[in-house]
N, C-alpha and C positions, 0 to 999 in steps of 0.2 A: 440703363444702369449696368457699369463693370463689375465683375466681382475683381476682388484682388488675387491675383495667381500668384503663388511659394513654389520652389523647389524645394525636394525634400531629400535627406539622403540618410543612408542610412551606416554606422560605424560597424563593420564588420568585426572587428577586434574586443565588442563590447556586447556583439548578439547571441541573445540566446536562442534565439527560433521561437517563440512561445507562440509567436504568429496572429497574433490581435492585429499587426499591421494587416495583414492580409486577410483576418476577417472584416477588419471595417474596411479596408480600401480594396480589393481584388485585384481592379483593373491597375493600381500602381506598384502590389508590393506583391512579392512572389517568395514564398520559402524554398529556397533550394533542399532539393528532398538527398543530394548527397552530401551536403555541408552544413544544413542545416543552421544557414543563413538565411535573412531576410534580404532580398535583392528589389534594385527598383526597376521598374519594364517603364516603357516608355518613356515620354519625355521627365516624370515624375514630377508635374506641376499639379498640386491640388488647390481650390480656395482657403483661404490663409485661414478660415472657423475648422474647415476639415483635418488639412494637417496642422494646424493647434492637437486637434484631438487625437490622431496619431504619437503625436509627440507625447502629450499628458499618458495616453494610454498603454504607451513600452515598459512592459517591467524592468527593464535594462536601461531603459535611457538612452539607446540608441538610434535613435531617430531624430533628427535634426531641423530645422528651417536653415535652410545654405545661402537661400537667395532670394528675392524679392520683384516677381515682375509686373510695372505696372503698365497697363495694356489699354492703358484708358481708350 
């Protein structure tokens, strides 16, 4: 069974830093501690239930689905 893997991005212009991204996901989302942006580290692919909840869970709204890879 695949899971479905997302790209996730995040809109600089519209971050507050609150940092939920990066309590729920760690290994994807990093606050920058000078700009106090949320940044994404590696390739930023999560399963599409996870970053769903990313998305729902920004107080800003700046977290996005960009792209859609299916890996079947």
């Amino acid at each position: 069974m695949s899971e479905e893997l997302v790209t996730v991005a995040v809109n600089a212009e519209v971050c507050i830093g609150s940092g939920q991204c990066e309590m729920l996901e760690e290994e994807t989302f990093y606050v920058n501690e000078d700009t106090v942006i949320a940044e994404i580290t590696g390739d930023g692919q999560l399963p599409l239930d996870r970053a769903q909840r990313c998305v729902d869970t920004c107080p800003a709204q700046a977290i996005s689905i960009v792209s859609e890879d299916n890996r079947g």
